[in-house]
TIRO-2110 file (N, C-alpha, C; in Angstrom, 1 decimal):
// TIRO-2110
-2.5, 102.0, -15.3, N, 1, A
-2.4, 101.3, -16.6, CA, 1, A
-1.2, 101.8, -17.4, C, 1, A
-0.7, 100.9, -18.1, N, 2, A
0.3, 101.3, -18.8, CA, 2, A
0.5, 100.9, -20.3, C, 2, A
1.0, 101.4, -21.2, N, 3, A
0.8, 101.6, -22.6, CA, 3, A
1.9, 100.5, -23.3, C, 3, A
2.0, 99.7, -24.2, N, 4, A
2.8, 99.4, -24.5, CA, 4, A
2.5, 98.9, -26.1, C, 4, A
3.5, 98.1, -26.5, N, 5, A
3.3, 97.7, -28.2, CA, 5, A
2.9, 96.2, -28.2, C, 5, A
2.2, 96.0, -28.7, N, 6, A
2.2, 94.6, -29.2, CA, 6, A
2.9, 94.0, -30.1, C, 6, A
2.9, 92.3, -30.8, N, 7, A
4.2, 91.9, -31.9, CA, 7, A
3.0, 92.8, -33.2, C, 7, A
2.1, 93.3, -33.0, N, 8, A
1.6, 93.6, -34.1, CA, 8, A
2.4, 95.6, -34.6, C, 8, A
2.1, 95.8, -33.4, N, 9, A
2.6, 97.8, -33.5, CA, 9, A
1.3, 97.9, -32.8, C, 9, A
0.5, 97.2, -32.6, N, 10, A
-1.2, 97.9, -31.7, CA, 10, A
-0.7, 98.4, -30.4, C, 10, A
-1.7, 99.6, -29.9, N, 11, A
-1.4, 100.1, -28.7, CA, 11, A
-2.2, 99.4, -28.2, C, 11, A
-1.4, 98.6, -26.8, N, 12, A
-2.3, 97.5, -25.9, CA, 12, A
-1.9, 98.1, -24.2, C, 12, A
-3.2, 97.6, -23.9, N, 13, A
-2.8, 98.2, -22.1, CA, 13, A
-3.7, 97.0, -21.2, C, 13, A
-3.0, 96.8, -20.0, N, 14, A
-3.9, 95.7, -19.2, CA, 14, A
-5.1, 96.8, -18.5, C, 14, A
-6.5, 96.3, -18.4, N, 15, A
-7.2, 96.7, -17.8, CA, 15, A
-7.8, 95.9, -16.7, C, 15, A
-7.6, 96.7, -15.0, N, 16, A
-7.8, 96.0, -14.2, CA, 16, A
-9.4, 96.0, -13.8, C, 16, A
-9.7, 94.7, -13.6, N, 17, A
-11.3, 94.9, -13.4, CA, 17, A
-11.5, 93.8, -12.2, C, 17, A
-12.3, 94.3, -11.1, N, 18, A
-12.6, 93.4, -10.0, CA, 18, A
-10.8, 93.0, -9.5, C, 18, A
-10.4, 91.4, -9.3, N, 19, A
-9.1, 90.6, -9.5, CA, 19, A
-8.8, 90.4, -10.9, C, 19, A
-9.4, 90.0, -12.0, N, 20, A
-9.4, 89.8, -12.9, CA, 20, A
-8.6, 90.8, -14.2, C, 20, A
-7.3, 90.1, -14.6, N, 21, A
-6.3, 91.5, -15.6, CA, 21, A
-7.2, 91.1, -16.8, C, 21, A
-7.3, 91.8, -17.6, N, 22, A
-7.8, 91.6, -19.0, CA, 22, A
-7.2, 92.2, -20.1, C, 22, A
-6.4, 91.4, -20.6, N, 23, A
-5.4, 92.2, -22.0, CA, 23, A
-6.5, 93.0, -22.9, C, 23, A
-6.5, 94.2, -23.6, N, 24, A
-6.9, 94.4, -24.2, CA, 24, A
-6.1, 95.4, -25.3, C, 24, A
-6.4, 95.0, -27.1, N, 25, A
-6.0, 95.6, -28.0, CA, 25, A
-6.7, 96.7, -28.4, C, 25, A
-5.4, 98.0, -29.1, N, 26, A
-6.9, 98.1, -29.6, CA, 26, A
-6.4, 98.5, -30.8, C, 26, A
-6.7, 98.6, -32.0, N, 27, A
-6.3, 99.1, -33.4, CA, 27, A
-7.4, 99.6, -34.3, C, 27, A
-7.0, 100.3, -35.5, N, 28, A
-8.2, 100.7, -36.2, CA, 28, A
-8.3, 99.9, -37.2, C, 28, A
-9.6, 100.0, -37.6, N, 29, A
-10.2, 99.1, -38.9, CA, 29, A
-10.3, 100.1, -40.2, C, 29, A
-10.2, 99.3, -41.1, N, 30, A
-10.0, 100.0, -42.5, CA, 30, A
-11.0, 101.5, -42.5, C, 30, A
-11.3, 102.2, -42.2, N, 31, A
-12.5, 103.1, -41.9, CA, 31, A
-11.9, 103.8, -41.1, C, 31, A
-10.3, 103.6, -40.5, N, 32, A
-10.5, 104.6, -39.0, CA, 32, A
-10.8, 104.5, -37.8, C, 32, A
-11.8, 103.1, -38.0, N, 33, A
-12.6, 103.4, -36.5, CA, 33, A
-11.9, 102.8, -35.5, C, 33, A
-11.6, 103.2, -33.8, N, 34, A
-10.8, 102.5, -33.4, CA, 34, A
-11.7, 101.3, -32.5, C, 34, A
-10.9, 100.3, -32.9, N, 35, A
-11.5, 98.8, -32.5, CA, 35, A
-10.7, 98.0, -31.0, C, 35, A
-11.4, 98.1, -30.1, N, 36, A
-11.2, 97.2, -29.4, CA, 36, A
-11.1, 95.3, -29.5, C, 36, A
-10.0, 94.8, -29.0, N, 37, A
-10.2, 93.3, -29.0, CA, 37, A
-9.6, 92.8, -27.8, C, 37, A
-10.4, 91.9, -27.5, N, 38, A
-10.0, 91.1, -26.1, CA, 38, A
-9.2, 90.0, -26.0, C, 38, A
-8.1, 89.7, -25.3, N, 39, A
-7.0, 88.9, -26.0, CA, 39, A
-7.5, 87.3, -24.8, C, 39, A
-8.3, 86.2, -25.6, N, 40, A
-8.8, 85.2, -25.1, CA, 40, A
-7.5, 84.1, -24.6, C, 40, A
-6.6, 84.2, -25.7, N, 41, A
-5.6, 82.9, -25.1, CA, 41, A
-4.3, 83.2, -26.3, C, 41, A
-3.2, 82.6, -26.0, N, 42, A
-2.1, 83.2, -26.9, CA, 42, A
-1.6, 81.6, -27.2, C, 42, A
-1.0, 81.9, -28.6, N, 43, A
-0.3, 80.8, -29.1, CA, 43, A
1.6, 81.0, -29.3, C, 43, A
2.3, 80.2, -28.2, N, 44, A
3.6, 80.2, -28.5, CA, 44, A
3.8, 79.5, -29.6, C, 44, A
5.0, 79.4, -29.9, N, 45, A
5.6, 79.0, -31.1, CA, 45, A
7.1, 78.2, -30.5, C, 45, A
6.5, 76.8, -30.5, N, 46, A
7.6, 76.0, -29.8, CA, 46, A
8.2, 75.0, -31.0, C, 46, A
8.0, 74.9, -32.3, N, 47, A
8.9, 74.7, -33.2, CA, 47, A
8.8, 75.5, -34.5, C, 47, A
9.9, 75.9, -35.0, N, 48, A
9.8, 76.1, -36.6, CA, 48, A
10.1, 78.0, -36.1, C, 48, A
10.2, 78.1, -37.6, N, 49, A
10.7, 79.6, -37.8, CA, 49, A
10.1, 80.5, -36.8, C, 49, A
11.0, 81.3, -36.3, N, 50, A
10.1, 82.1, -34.6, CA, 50, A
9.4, 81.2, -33.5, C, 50, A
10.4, 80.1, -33.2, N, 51, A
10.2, 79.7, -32.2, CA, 51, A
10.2, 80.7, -30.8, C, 51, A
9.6, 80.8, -30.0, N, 52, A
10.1, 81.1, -28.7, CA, 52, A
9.1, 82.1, -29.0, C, 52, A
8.3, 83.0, -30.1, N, 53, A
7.3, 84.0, -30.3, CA, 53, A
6.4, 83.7, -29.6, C, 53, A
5.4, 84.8, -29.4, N, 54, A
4.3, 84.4, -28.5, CA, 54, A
3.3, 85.6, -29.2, C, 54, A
1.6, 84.8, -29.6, N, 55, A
1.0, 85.7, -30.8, CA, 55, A
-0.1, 85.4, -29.6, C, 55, A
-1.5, 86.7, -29.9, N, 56, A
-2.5, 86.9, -29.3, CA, 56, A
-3.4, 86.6, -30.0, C, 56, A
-4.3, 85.5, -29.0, N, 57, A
-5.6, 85.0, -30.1, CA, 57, A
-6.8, 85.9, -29.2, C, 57, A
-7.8, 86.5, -29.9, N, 58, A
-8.8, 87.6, -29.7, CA, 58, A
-9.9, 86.4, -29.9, C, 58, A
-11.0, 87.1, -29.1, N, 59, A
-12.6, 86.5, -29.3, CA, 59, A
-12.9, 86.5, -30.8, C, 59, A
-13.5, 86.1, -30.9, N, 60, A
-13.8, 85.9, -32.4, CA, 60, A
-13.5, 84.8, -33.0, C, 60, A
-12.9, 84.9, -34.8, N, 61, A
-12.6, 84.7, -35.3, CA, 61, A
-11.2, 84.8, -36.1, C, 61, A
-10.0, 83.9, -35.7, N, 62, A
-8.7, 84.6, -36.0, CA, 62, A
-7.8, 84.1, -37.1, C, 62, A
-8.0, 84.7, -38.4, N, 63, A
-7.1, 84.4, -39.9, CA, 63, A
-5.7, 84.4, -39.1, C, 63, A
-5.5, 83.0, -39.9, N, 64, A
-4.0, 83.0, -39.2, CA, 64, A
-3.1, 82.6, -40.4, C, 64, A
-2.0, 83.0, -40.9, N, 65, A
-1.2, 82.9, -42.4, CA, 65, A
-0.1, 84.4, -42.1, C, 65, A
1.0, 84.0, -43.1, N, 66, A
2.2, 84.7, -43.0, CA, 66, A
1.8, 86.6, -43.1, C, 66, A
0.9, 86.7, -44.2, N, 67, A
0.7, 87.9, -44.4, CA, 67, A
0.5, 88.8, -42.9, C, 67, A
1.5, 90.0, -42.4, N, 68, A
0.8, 90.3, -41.5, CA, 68, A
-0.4, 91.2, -41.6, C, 68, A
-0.9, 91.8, -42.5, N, 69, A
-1.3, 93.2, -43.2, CA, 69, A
-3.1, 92.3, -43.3, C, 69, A
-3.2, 90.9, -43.5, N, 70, A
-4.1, 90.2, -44.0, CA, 70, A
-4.5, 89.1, -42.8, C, 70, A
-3.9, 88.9, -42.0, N, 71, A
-4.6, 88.5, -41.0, CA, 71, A
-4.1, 88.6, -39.3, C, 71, A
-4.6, 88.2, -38.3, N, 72, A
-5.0, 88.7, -36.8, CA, 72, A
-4.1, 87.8, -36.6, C, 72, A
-3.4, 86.4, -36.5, N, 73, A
-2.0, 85.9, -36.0, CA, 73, A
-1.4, 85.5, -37.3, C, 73, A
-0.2, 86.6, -37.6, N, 74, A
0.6, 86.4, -38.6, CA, 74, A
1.9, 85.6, -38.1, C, 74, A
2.3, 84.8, -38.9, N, 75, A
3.2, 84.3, -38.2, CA, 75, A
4.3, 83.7, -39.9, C, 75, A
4.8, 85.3, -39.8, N, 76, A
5.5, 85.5, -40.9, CA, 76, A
7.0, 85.6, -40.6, C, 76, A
7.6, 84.2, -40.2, N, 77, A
8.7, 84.0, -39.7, CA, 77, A
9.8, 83.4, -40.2, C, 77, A
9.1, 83.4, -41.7, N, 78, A
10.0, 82.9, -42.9, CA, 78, A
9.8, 81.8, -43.5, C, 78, A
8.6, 80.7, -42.4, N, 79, A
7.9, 79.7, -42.9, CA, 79, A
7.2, 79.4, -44.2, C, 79, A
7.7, 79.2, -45.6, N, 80, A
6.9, 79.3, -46.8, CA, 80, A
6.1, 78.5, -47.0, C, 80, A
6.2, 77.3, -45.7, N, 81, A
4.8, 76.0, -45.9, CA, 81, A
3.5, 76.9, -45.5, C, 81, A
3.8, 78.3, -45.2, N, 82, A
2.4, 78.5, -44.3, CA, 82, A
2.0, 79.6, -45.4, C, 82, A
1.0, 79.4, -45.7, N, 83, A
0.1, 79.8, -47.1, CA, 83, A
-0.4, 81.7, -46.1, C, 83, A
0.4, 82.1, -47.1, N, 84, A
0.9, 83.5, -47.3, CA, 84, A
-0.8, 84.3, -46.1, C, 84, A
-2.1, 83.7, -47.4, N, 85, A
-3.4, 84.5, -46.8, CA, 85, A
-3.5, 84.2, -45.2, C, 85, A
-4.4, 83.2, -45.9, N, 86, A
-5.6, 82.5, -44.8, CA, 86, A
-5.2, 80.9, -44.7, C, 86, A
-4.3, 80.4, -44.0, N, 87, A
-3.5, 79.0, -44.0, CA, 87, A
-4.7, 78.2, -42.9, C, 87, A
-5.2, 78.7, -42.1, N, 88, A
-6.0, 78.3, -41.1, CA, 88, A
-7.1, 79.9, -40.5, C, 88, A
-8.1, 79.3, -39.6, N, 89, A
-8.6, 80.0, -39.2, CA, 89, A
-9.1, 79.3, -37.3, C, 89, A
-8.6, 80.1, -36.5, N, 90, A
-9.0, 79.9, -35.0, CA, 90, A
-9.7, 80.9, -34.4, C, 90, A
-11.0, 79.6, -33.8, N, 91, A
-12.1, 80.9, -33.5, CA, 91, A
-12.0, 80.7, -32.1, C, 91, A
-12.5, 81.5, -31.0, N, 92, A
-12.9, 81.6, -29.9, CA, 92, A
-14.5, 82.3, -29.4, C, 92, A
-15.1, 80.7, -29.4, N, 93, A
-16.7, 81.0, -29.7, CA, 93, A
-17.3, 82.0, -28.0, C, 93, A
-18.4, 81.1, -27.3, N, 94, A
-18.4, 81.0, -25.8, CA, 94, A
-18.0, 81.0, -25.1, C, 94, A
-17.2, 79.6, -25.3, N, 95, A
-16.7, 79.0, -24.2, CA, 95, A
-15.8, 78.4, -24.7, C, 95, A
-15.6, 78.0, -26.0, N, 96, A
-14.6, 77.5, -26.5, CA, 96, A
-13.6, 77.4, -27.4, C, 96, A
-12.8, 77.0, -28.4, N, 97, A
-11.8, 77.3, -29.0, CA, 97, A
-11.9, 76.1, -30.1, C, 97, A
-11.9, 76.0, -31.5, N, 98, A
-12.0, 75.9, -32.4, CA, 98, A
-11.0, 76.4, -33.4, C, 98, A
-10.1, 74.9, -34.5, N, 99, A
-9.8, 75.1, -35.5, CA, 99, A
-10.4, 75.1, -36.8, C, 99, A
-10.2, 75.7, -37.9, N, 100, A
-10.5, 75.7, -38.5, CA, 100, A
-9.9, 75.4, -39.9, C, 100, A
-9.6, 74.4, -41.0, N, 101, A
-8.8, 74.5, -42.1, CA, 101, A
-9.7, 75.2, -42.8, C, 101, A
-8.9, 75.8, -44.0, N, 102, A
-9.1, 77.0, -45.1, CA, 102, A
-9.7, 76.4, -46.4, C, 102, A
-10.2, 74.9, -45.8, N, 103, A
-11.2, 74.3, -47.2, CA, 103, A
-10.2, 74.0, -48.5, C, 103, A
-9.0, 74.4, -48.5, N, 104, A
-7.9, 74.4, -49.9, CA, 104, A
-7.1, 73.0, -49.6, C, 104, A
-5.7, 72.9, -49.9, N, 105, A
-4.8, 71.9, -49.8, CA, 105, A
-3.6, 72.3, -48.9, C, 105, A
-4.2, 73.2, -47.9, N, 106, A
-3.1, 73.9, -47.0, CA, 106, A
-3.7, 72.8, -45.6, C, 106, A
-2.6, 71.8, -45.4, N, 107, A
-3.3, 71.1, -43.6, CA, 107, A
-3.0, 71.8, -42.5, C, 107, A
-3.6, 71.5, -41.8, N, 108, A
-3.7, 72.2, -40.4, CA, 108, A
-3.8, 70.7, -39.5, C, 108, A
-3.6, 70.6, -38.8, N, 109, A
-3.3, 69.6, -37.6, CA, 109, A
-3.2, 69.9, -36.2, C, 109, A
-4.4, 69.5, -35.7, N, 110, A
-4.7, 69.8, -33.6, CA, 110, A
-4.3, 68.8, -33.3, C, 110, A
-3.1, 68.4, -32.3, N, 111, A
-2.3, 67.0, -32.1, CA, 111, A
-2.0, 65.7, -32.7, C, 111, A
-1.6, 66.5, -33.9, N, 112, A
-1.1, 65.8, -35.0, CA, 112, A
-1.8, 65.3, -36.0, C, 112, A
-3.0, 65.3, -35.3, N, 113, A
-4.7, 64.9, -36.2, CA, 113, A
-5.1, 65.8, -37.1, C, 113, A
-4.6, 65.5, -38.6, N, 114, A
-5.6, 66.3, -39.6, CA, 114, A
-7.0, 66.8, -39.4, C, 114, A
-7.0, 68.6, -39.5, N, 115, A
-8.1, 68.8, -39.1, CA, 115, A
-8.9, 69.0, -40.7, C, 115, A
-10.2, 68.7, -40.9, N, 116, A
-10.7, 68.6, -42.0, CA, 116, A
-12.3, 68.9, -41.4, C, 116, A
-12.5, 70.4, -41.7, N, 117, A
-13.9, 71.6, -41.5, CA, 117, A
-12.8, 72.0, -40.0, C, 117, A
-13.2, 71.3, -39.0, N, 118, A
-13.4, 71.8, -38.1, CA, 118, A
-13.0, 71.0, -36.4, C, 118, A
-12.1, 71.1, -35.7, N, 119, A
-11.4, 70.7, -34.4, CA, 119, A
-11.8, 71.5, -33.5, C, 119, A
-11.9, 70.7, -32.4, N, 120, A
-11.8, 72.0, -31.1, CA, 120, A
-10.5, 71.5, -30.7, C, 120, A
-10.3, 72.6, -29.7, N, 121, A
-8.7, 73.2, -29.6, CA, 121, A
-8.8, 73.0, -28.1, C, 121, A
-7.9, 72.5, -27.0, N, 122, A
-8.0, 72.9, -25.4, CA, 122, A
-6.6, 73.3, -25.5, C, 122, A
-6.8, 74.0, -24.1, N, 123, A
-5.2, 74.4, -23.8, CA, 123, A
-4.6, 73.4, -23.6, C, 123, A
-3.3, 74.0, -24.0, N, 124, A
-2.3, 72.9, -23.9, CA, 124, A
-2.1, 72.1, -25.3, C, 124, A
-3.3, 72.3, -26.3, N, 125, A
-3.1, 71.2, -27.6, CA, 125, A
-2.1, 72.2, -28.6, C, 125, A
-1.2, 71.1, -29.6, N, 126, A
-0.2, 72.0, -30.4, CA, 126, A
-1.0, 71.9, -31.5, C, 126, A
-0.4, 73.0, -32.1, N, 127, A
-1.5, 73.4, -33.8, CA, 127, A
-0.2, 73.0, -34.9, C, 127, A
-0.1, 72.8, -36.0, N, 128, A
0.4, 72.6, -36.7, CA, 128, A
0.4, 73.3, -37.7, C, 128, A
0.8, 74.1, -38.7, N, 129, A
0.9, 74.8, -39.5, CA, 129, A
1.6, 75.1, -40.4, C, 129, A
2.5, 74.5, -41.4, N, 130, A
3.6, 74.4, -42.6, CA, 130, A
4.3, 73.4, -41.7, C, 130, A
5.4, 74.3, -41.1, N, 131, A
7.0, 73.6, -40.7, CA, 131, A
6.4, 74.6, -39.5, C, 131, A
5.7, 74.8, -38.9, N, 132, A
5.0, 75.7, -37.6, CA, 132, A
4.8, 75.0, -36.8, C, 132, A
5.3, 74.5, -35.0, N, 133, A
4.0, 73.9, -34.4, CA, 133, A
4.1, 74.9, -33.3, C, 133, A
2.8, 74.9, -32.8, N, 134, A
2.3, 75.8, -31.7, CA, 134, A
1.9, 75.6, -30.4, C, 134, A
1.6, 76.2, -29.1, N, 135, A
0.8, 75.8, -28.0, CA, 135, A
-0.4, 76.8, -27.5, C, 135, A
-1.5, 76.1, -27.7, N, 136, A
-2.5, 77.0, -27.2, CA, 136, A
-2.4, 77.2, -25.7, C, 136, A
-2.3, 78.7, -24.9, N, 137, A
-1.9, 79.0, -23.9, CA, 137, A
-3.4, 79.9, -23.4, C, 137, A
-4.3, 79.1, -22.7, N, 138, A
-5.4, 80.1, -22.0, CA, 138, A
-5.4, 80.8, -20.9, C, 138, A
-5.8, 81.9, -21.1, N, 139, A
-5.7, 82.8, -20.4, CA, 139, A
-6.4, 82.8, -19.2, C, 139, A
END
């Protein structure tokens, strides 16, 4: 296993299990504690400010907006259409992948379709976000 940085500063290492690689993060939570996260599918960045970047989406639930300090895919690339906090939110439930808009006047768009509550996401669909568009890439 080997040690390296993530685009965040987290210490991440592949863990080999069975055939199966499994990215895993790991960082501390406001408390110290250190937190494991499982990296479900990653989003490149194939237009707009930081094109060619490539961000890690975790199980869960993932705050996505410029702030990096305030949410799990920052994507603070100079983009000012993309609402500093919480611009969107991408979950990864079961089995599947889910957008989310932030309920405000910030849009979010899953192939070009205004998302309004709530989209599911497959690989391969682009996300849209200020002057941002993305590709969900599963792992």
């Amino acid at each position: 296993m080997t040690g390296k940085k993530d685009n965040r500063g987290d210490d991440t290492r592949l863990v080999k299990q069975s055939t199966n690689a499994i990215r895993e993060s790991a960082a501390t939570d406001e408390f110290g504690t250190l937190v494991r996260r499982v990296v479900m599918a990653r989003l490149e960045v194939v237009d707009g400010p930081g094109k060619g970047a490539i961000l890690d989406v975790y199980k869960g639930v993932n705050s996505i907006g410029r702030n990096p300090l305030q949410n799990v895919i920052a994507l603070d690339f100079g983009d000012s259409a993309v609402h500093r906090e919480h611009h969107g939110f991408l979950e990864y439930g079961t089995d599947n992948f889910l957008m989310h808009d932030n309920g405000k006047a910030n849009p979010v768009y899953v192939n070009d379709q205004l998302v309004s509550g709530s989209k599911p996401v497959n690989k391969g669909d682009t996300i849209t976000i200020g002057g941002t568009k993305l590709i969900l890439q599963v792992l």
